[in-house]
Every structure is written in C-alpha cells, then in structure tokens.
C-alpha positions in Angstrom: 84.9 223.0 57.3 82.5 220.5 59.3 79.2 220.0 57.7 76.5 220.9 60.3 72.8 220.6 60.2 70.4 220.6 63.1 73.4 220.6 65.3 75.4 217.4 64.2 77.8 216.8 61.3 78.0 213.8 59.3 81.1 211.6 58.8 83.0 212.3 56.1 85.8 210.4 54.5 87.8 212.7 51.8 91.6 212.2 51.9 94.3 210.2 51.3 94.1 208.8 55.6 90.7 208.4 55.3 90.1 210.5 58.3 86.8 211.4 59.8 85.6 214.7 60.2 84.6 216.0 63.3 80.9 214.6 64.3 79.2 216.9 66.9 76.2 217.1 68.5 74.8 219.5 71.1 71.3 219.7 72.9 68.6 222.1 74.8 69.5 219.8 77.7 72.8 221.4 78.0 74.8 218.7 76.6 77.5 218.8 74.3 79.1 215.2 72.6 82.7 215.7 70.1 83.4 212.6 68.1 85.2 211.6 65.8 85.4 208.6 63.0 82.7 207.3 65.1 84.7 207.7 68.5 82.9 209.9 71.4 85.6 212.2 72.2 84.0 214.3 74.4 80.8 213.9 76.4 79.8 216.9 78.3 76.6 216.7 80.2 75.4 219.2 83.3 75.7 216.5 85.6 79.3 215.4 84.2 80.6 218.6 83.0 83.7 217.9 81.0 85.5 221.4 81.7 86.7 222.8 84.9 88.4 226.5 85.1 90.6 227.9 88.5 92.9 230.7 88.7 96.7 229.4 89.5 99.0 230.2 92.1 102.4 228.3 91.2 105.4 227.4 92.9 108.3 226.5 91.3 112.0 225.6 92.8 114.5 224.4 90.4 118.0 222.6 91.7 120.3 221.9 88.8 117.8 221.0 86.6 115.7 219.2 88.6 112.0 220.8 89.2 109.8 221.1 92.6 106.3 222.4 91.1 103.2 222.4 92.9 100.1 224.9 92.5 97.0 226.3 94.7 94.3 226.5 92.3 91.3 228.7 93.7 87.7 230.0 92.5 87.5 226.8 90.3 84.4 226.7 88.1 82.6 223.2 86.5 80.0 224.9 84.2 77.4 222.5 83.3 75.7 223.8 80.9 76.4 224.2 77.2 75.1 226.1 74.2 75.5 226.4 70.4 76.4 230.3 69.5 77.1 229.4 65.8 78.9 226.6 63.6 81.1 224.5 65.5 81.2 227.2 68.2 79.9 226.5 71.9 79.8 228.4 75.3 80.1 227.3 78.7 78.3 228.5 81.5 76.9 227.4 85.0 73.0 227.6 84.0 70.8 227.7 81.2 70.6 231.5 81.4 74.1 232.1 82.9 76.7 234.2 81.6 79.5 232.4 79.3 82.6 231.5 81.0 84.7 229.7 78.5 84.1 229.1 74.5 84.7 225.7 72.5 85.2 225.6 69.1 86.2 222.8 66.0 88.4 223.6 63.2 90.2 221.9 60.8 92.9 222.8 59.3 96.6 221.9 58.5 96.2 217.8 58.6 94.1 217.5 61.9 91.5 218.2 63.3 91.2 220.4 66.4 89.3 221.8 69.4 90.2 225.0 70.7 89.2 226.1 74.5 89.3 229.6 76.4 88.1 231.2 79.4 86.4 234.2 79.0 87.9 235.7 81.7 92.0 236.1 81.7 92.2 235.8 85.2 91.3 231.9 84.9 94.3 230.6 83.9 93.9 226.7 84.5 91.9 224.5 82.4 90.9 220.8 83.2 89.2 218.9 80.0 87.7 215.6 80.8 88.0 213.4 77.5 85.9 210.4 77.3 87.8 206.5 77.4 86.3 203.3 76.3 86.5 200.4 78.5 89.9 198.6 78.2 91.3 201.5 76.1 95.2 201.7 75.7 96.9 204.8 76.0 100.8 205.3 75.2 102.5 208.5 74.4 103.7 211.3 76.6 106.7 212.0 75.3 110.2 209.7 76.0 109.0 207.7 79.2 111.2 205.4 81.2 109.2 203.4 83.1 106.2 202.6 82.0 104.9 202.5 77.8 101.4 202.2 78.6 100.5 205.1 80.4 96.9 203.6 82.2 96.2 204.2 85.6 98.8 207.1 86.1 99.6 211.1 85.6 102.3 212.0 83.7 103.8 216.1 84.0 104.7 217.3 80.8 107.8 219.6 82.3 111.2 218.5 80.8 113.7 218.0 83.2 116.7 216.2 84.7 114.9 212.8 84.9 116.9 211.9 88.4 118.9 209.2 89.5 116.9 206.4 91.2 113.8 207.7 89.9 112.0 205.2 92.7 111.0 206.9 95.9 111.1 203.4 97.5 114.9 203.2 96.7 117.6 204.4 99.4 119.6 206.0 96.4 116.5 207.4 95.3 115.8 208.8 98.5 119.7 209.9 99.9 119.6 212.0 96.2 116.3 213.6 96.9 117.9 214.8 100.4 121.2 215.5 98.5 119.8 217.7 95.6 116.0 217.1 94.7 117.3 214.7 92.6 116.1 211.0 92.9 112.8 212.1 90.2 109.9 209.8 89.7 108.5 207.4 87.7 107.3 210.2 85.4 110.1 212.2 85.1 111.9 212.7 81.5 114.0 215.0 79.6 111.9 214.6 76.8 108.2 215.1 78.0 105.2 215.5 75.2 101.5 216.0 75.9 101.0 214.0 73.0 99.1 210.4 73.3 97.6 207.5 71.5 95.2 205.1 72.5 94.0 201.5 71.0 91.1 203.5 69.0 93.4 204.5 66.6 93.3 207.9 68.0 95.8 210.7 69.0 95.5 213.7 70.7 98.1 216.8 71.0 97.9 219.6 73.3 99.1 222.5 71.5 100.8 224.6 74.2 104.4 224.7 76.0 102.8 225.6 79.4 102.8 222.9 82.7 100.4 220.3 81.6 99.5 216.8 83.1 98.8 214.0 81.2 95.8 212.3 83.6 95.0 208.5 83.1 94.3 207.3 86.8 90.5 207.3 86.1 89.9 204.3 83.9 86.4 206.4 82.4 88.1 209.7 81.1 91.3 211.1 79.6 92.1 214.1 81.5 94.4 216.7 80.4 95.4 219.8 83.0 96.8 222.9 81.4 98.7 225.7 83.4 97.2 228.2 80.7 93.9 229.8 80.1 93.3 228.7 76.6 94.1 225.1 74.7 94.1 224.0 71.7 94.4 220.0 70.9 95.3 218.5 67.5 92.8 215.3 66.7 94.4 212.6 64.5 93.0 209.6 63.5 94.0 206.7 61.4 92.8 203.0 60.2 96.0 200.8 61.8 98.4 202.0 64.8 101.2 202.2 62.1 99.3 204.7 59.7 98.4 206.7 63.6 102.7 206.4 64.1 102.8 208.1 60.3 100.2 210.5 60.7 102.4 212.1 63.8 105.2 211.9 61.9 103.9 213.8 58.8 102.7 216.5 61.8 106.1 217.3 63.4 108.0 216.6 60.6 111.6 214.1 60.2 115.2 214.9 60.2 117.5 214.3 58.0 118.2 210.5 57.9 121.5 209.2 59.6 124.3 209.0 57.4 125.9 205.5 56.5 129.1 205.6 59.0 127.1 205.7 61.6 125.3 202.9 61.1 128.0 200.6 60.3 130.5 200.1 63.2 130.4 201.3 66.9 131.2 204.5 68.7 133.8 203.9 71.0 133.1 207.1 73.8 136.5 208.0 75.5 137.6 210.9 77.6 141.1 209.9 78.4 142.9 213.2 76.3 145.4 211.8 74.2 145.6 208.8 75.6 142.0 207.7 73.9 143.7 207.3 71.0 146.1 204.7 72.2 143.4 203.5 73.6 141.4 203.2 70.5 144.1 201.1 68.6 144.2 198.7 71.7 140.2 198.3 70.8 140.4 197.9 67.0 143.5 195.4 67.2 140.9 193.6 69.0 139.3 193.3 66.1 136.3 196.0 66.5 134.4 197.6 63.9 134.5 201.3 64.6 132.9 204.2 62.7 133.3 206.8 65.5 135.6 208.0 68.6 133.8 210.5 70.6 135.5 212.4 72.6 133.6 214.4 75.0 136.7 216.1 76.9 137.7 217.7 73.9 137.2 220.4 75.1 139.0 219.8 78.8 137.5 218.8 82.2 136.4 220.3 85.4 136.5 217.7 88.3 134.0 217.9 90.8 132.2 215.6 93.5 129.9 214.5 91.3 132.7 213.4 89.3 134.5 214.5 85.9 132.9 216.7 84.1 133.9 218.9 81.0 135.0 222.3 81.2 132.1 224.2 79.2 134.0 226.5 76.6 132.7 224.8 73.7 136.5 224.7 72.2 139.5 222.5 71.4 141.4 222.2 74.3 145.1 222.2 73.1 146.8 220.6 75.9 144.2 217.8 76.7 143.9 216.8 72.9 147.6 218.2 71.0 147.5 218.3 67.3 143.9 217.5 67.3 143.4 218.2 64.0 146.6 216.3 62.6 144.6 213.0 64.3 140.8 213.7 62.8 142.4 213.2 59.6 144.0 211.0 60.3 141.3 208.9 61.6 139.4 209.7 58.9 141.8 208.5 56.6 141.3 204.8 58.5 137.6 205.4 58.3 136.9 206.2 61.5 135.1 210.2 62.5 135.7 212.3 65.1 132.5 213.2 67.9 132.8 215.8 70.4 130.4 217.3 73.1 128.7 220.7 73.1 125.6 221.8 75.7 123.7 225.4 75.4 124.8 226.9 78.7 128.9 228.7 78.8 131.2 228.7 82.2 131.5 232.3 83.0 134.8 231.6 83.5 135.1 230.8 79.9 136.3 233.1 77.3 133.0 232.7 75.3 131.0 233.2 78.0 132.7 236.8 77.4 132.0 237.3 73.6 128.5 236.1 74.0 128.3 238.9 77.1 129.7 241.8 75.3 127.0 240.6 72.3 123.9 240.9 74.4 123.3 237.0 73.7 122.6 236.3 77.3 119.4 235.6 79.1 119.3 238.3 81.9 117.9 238.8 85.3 114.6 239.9 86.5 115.4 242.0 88.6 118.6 243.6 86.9 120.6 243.7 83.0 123.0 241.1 84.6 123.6 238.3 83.0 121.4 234.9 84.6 124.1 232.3 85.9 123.0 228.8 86.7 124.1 227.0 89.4 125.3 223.3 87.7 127.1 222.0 90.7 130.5 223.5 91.8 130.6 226.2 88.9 128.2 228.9 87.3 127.2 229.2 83.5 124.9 231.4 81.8 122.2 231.1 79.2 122.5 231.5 75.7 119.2 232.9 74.8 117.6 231.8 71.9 114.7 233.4 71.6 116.9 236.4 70.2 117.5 235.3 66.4 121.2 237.0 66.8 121.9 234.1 69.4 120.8 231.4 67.6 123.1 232.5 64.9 125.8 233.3 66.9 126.5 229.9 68.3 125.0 227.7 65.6 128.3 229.6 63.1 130.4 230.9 66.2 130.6 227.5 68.1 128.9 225.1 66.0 130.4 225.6 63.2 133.8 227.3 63.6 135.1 225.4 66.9 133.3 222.0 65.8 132.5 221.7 62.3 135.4 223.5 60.9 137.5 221.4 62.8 136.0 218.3 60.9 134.0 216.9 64.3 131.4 214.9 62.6 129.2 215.0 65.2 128.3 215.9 68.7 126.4 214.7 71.6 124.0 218.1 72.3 124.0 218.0 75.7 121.0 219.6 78.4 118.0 221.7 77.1 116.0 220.8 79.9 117.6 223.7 82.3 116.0 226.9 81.6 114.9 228.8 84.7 111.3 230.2 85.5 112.9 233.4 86.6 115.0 234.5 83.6 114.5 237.4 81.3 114.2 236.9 77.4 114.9 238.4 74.4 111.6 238.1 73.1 109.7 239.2 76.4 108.1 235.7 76.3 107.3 234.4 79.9 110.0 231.5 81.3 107.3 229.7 82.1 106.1 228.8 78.7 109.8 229.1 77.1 111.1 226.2 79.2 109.1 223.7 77.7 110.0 225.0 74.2 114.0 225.1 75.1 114.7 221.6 73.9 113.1 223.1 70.1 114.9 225.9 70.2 118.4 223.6 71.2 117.2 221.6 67.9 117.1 223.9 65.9 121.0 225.7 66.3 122.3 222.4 65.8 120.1 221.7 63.2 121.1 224.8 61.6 124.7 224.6 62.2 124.8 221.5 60.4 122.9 222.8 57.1 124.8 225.8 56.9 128.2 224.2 56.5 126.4 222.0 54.2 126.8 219.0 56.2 123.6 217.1 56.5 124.7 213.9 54.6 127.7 213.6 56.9 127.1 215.0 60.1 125.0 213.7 63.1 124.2 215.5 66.7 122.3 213.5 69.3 119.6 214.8 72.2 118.4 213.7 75.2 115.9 217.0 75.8 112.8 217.1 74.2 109.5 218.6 73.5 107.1 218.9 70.8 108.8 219.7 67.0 112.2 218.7 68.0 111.4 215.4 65.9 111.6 217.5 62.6 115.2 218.6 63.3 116.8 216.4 65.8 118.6 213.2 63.9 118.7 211.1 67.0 117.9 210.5 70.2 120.0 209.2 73.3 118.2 208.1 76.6 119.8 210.2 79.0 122.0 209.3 82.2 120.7 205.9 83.5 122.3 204.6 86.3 125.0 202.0 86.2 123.1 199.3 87.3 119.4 196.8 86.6 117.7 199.2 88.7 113.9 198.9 87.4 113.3 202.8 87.3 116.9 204.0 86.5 118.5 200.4 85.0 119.5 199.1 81.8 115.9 198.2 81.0 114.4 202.0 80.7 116.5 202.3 78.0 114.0 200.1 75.9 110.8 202.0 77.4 112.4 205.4 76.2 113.6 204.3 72.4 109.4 202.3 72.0 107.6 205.5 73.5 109.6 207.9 71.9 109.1 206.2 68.9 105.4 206.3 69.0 105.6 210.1 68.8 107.6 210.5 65.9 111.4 209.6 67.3 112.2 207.3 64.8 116.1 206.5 65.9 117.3 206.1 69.2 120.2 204.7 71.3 121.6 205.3 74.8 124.7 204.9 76.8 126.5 201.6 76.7 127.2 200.9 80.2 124.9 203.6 81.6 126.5 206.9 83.1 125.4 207.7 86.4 127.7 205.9 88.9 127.1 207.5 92.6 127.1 206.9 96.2 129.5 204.2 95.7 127.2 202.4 92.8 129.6 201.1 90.2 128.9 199.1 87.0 129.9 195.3 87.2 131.3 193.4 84.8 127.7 191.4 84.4 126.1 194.8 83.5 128.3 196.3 81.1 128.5 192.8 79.2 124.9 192.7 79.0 124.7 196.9 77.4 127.2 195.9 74.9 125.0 193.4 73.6 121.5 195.4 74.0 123.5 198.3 72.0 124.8 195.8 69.0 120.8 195.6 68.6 120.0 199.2 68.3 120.4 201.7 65.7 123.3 203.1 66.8 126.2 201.5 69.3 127.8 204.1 71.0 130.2 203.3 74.8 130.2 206.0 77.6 133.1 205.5 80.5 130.5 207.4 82.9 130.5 210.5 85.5 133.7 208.4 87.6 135.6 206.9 84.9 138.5 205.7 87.3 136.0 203.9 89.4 133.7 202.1 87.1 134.9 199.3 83.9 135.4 200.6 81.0 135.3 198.4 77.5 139.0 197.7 77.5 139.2 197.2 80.9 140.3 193.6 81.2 140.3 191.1 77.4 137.0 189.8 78.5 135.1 193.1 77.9 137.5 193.8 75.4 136.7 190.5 73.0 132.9 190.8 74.1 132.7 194.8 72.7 134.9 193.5 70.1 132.3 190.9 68.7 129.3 192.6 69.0 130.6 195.8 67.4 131.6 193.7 64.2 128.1 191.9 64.5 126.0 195.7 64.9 128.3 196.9 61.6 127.2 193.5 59.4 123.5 194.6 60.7 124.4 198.0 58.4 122.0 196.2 55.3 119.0 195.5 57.5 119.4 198.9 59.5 119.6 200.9 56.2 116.4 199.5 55.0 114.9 200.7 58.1 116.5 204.3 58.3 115.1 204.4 54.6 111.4 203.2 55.5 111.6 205.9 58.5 112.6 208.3 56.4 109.2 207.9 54.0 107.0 206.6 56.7 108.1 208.2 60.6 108.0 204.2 61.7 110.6 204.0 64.0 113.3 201.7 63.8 113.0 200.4 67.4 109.3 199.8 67.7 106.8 198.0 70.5 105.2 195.0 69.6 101.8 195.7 68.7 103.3 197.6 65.6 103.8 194.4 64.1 100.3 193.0 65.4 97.7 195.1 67.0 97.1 192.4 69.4 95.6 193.7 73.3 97.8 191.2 74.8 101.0 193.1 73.8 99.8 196.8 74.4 101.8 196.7 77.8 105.0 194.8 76.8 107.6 197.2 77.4 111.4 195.0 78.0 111.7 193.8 74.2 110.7 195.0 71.0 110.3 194.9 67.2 113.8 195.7 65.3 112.0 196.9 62.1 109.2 193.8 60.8 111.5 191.2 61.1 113.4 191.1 64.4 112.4 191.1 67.7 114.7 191.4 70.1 114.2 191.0 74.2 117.5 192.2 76.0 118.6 190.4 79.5 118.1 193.6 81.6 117.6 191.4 85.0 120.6 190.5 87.1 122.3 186.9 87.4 119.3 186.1 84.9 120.1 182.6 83.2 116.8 182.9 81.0 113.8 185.3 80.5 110.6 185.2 78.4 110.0 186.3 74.7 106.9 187.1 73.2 106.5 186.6 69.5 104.5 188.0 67.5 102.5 186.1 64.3 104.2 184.2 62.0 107.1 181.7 62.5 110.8 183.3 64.0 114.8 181.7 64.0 116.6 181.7 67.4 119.5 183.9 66.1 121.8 181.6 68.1 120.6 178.2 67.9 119.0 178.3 64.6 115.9 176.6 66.6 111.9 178.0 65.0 109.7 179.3 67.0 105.7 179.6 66.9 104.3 182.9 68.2 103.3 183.3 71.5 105.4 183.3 74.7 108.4 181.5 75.1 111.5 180.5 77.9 114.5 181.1 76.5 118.0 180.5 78.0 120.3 183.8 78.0 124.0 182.9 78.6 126.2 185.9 78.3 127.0 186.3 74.3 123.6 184.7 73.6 121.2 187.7 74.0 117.6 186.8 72.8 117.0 187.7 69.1 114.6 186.1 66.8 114.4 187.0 62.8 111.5 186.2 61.0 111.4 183.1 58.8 110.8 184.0 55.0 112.4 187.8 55.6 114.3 189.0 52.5 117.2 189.6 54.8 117.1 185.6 55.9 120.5 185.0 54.6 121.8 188.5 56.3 120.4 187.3 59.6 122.3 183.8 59.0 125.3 185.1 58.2 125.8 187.1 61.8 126.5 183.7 63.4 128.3 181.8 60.6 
C-alpha cells in the first residue's frame, strides 16, 4: 500500500516495470494533487475543482444498431474543497465545513494502480473528472478508431455501435443515410470503443466501467473523462518506453491464443456464390494464388433485401445453397486449403433455432412482458441470445458453435455484430441494458472463445470480430475493421482501415485485418477497378489477407472479375504467403510481449514528429509500409523512421525522414530495414 507521511507518499520503484507508486499530496487549503512516477495526475484546487457530480436524465433511440444518445444533466455540483479522512482516502465537499458529497480513494492492487470515485448520494449518477495534461501531450487510445489515432482536440463516446456509412456529416452519403436510418455516424463512431488511453508521458489510464462514458480531449489543459454512473474507478499504468506502456496493457487484459500457421501463409479468398464458389475458387488458384482459406459466409443461405444480400441467420449448413458440403471441406483440406463460415449472436425468428433457444428460456425478454425481445435488422426480426444466463452461453458456444460449425470441420468463422444490444431488454442476470451493452462484445468473445477450446481446437481454429470492448483482447484471436465503404472516402475509405489496425493495437489488439475491397456499396457507390487493386495490395501487407464481394455482389468487382484483378490478387496472395517467416516472428513476439503486429510509427522511435502519422505504419521493427489509399494518386510521402530502409521495389536506400515516392499500381510503398535478419526474405519477394 502507498507509503504516506504528513500527507504525501514517496516514489517508489519495486517491480519488474519499475513503476511508481502513487505520490499524493493534500492541503488545509483544500487542495488535493495525484501523481504518479513524477507525473501530476490530478490537480484539484477550490478554484479549479477537478470533480463535477449531476443527476442524469438519458435518452436513447437505437435504429439497427445505430445509437441516438443525448442526456439532461441537472443539480450539478463542483465541490471545491477537499479533505484527508484517512490513508489515501479524501472527501469532497463545497466548503471547508460542508458536508461530503463524493469520496476519493488510491489503491493498488492487481498490476496497477488505481483511483476510485463515488458520490455520496445515489441519486448523482454522473461524474465529470478533470485529469491534468502537459503542454504538447499526446494522447491515443480509445478503443479501434477510424479516423483519427491521435485523439487531441476532440471527444470520443465510448458506446459500441454500427460505426455508419459515411461517417462525415459534410458528405451527401453521409447525410442521405442519416435521413435513411440514423446511419451516416461520425468521426467517433466504432464497433470497438474503449475508455482506455495513452499519452506521450508514458502513461495510461482505464476507466473501469461498461456505462456511457466520453473520452474528452478538446481542452488542450485537462483530460476529461464523463461517466454515465455514479461511481468510477480508473486503472493507472505507467511504463519507461511506449512499447513497455503497449506491454503493460497487454499483460492487463490478457492475449488470445496466437493465430495458427494456415492462416498466415496464403490468402482467404471470401465468396458467397453457393456452389458455384468453388468453381470459382479453382479459377483463382489456376491463376496461380496462394490460398489457405475459402470463406463462405452464405453457408448458411441468404435473405435478399434492399440493402442488398444478406445471410439467412440460422446459424446452419444450408443443404441446397452448399450440397455435399462436407464431401468438399475435406476435400479442400486435402489440397491444403480450410473452410470459414459466418455466425452473429442474434437468430431469425423464423429460424428453427430461434425455436430451440425459445422453448430453452435462452432469450433476452421484454420489459414490459415474458416475450421474447426481437430486433428490427432491416426487412426481418431476430432475437437475442442472452448471455448473461451461463445456460446460453453454453448452449450456443456447443449447440451452434460447435455442432453446426466445428463439427462440420469449419475452421473458422467471421463473428459477426455484438454491438446491437438494446437499452430496453430484460436479462438473465437482472443487470441493467444500459451497462450490459457495452459489455456484449466480451460476452460474444467469450462463446466463441469457448466453443473453440471445448472441441479442443485452439491450435487450428480462428474466429474474427469487429465489436469490441474492454477484455475482449484476452479471448478474441483477431480483429477485422468493420464495413468500410467501397471507396477512398477519408472517414469511411480504404485508409481507416490503417487507423483502426494502429489504435487498436495500442490497446492490446495485437492482429488485425479488414475487408479486401471494402463492403459497404450503397446509393449507387460501387468499387472501381483502381480501388480494389489498391486493397489487394494493402491486405498482402497485413497479417491476414482475406477478399469480401460486399453487401451487392452483382453490382460491385469482384477478384476474378476480369484477368487483370485476377493476376493482381494472384501475385500479391503468393507474395503475403512468402511474408509467412517474417509474420511468424511477429505473431510469436506478440504472443510474449502484446506488441502488435501492425504498429504506428513512434513504436519504433518515440519521436513527437510521428505521434499523429496515422496512413502508414510499422510491419513489426523492420517494415514500414504506407499504402496508396488516395485516388488517381501517382505518388505519396513516406516517413521513415531511424536507421537506413530498401525500396522493396527498386532496391533504392533510403535515409530517415520524409520521402516522395512514386506508387504505380503493383508498386505499393514498402521499405525493409537494412541489416534486418530477414534481409534476404525481404529480397526474395521481388526476385
């Protein structure tokens, strides 16, 4: 416990990261400082009080997954005064001689350091904490974010969520989709928020709750956290180098099992053409593709609607869409190549599981009655599968998972949605929707995460996410970006791809990948033939390289759409598979250190001018890579970090610093470090 004499605490280093102890300090005058390694983290002062309380009144309207949320806080209380009550324990109230209002106090425990705050009285219910910022201090985090990595001079809602299509209120698509459905989003919103940040200090705070939060950075002077709750606690981590911060996360939440080696070592070809995908499949690997993977979403059939083709959500194989399926998993196995498939946590109620899971009591229920809670996910209803009931969770991690999927030999599965739970529904548990939605994504984790073990399957089989919250990094193999839209949009484009894979990262995501070609294709916007060629290459660079034909396959190019595309997937699939030595290495270090494999620049070299790069990053220590994710673009710049890098196409060395490059299609912009143990590797890709 902290050390305190005559109201402060000395610094003490005692473990293996060195870390600080808490150093606090409080006054007669009222005041009250937290710091820690050195670093003011709170300054409280009766002038400047660092605490504000209000009692809520929230409204929230949900459209297919996408979130209207506003509140009318009332009765809101700074108290500016502060006093010791005991050891690391402090009350607030609004004079000298006041009564308390809200309590403070410092633990540490379980690897971290933390402050704990409540009001006094349970009708407060909102909590604003003011954290002190140093001049020109860089803050990333936040959970997966889009469109911007450093997070400075903005708010972030922590509230997972469709992410929207457009996401650019500026934009006519943004704005026709906000008029459609509430759904062109925003700048900030993700299907994988986290109120989780880091900062240049080497510094990382984590608010410990699943309730409505905001992540405040628009005054340069403070860090402010808001909290739809009436108590908060936030986890303090601290660490000599960025890296050991990344590590130090990682250690917190935890890591998956690592990918297995098929994965890594040719592409996943995504096709939802029923039997005809695997006609389609020979076409691509006579073409001279490396494949590990076909993934098959439609497995399971198709529901078209005017949003376009979507699956038919009775998470089994669908006999007449996919005959003898499993005659042709083993028989693609037998050439190398697994099966994928598609499963989400919701059930069409006019599916037949839908009716097992109803006569088991595994469905989240009404308010207002015991009748099942249907969601409204455009042109048909499902319910809920609620897993806060522990009879759920193993119901469909064995009943679906693992009988209709697993069983089946389906390697692996994209794990659709987690972001949908309603603030109206009745759970098992009697926990309040409001503070279970957040947590949803976790819970999603952790059934596929469990399927997977159960059939004793974690060296072989994968599952990827695009929901998220805090935890899911310690059972969640692998992250996707979501549905980008099919274009070089700067909010919704190829490019937030990048954004998504570095933040994510920063927070203990160590493997991410997205849709080659994007998905979202609406309102009459279609991928060209430029974007998709430049996606093929961007995924060849990534962990994992995995196609999508999109929401309107028919309408959009495909990857064997004309020999063009065809030879292009072709020749970046083969060059991604003779990556497999270099990606290894770095699936390995992730696995012992949490550094992810896709990482921002200032990993490799804490340098301020590359806190806000966010279009190219690290590949591991010795690749940087710097995607063409503008349109018609004929060249862009690099930025390279210290030390002396090799033009992957040209052979030509570079210096650090910034750099013009040309970009022809084929020629993407990757660098390896001169002197790497993997020189020769590198080499070889262009022999």
């Amino acid at each position: 416990m902290l050390d305190a004499r005559d109201g402060f605490c000395q610094a003490v280093s005692y473990d293996k990261w060195e870390r600080l102890r808490v150093i606090c300090a409080s006054g007669s005058d009222g005041t009250l400082r937290l710091s820690l390694g050195g670093h003011t983290l709170l300054d409280h002062r009766p002038g400047c009080p660092a605490l504000t309380l209000a009692k809520g009144a929230a409204s929230v309207t949900m459209m297919r997954g996408n979130f209207a949320m506003s509140d009318t806080p009332f009765d809101a209380l700074s108290p500016g005064w502060c006093r010791s009550v005991a050891a690391n324990h402090w009350e607030f109230a609004s004079s000298r001689q006041g009564p308390a209002v809200a309590e403070l106090t410092v633990t540490d425990d379980d690897g971290a350091d933390r402050i704990h705050l409540r009001a006094l009285d349970p009708a407060y219910d909102r909590l604003t904490l003011r954290l002190h910022a140093e001049p020109g201090e860089a803050v990333w985090g936040g959970g997966e974010q889009m469109s911007y990595l450093m997070l400075n001079g903005r708010r972030f809602p922590m509230w997972t969520s469709e992410p929207g299509v457009g996401r650019d209120k500026t934009t006519a698509l943004t704005r026709q989709l906000d008029e459609l459905a509430m759904a062109g989003g925003d700048y900030w919103t993700t299907n994988y928020p986290q109120p989780t940040f880091l900062t240049s200090r080497g510094l990382a705070i984590h608010l410990e709750s699943t309730a409505y939060s905001v992540l405040d950075f628009s005054d340069s002077a403070a860090h402010v956290v808001e909290l739809w709750e009436g108590r908060a606690s936030l986890a303090i981590f601290t660490a000599a180098t960025l890296p050991a911060l990344v590590t130090r996360l990682s250690d917190h939440f935890g890591r998956p099992a690592p990918l297995p080696d098929w994965v890594l070592e040719g592409a996943i070809v995504g096709l939802k053409d029923g039997a005809a995908s695997f006609d389609r499949l020979d076409t691509i690997l006579a073409a001279g593709a490396a494949v590990g993977g076909l993934w098959c979403e439609d497995w399971c059939g198709v529901r078209e609607t005017s949003f376009g083709r979507r699956l038919f959500w009775d998470w089994k194989w669908h006999p007449a869409r996919y005959p003898a399926l499993p005659a042709r998993i083993a028989a693609l196995r037998d050439r190398g190549i697994r099966f994928l498939a598609y499963a989400n946590p919701y059930l069409a109620v006019d599916g037949s599981l839908y009716e097992e899971a109803l006569a088991a009591g595994h469905l989240a229920l009404r308010l207002d009655s015991d009748a099942p809670y249907h969601v409204d996910f455009g042109e048909f209803d499902a319910a809920v599968v609620d897993f806060t009931s522990p009879g759920a969770c193993d119901w469909f991690a064995d009943r679906i998972l693992g009988r209709e999927l697993l069983d089946l030999d389906i390697a692996g599965w994209m794990a659709d949605f987690g972001e949908y739970l309603p603030t109206d529904v009745r759970l098992a548990d009697g926990s309040d929707a409001m503070l279970a939605h957040n947590r949803w994504p976790l819970l999603w984790a952790q059934v596929n995460a469990r399927a997977i073990a159960a059939r004793g399957k974690a060296d072989e089989a994968i599952f990827f996410m695009r929901a998220g919250f805090s935890g899911v990094q310690g059972h969640c193999p692998l992250l996707w970006a979501g549905d980008q839209s099919v274009d070089f949009t700067r909010h919704d484009g190829i490019g937030t791809v990048i954004t998504a894979a570095i933040s994510a990262g920063l927070i203990g995501n160590a493997v991410s990948h997205s849709d080659v070609g994007g998905y979202t294709s609406i309102l009459g916007n279609i991928r060209s033939e430029e974007l998709l060629l430049r996606w093929i290459e961007l995924g060849a660079f990534t962990p994992v390289m995995r196609s999508h034909e999109g929401n309107r396959p028919d309408d959009n190019l495909q990857i064997d759409s004309n020999p063009r595309l065809l030879a292009h997937f072709a020749r970046f699939s083969r060059l991604h598979a003779a990556l497999a030595p270099y990606v290894r290495s770095l699936r390995d270090e992730a696995a012992a250190t949490g550094l992810p494999l896709q990482r921002p620049l200032f990993l490799l070299d804490p340098d301020p001018a590359l806190f806000a790069i966010e279009d190219q990053y690290a590949y591991g220590p010795d690749m940087i890579v710097a995607p063409v994710i503008e349109e018609h673009a004929t060249g862009r710049s690099v930025v390279l970090t210290s030390g002396e890098w090799r033009h992957l196409w040209t052979g030509d060395t570079y210096p650090a610093g910034t750099h013009i490059v040309p970009t022809p299609i084929g020629q993407p912009p990757v660098f390896t470090r001169i002197g790497s143990a993997f020189a020769a590797l590198f080499e070889s890709l262009t022999a």
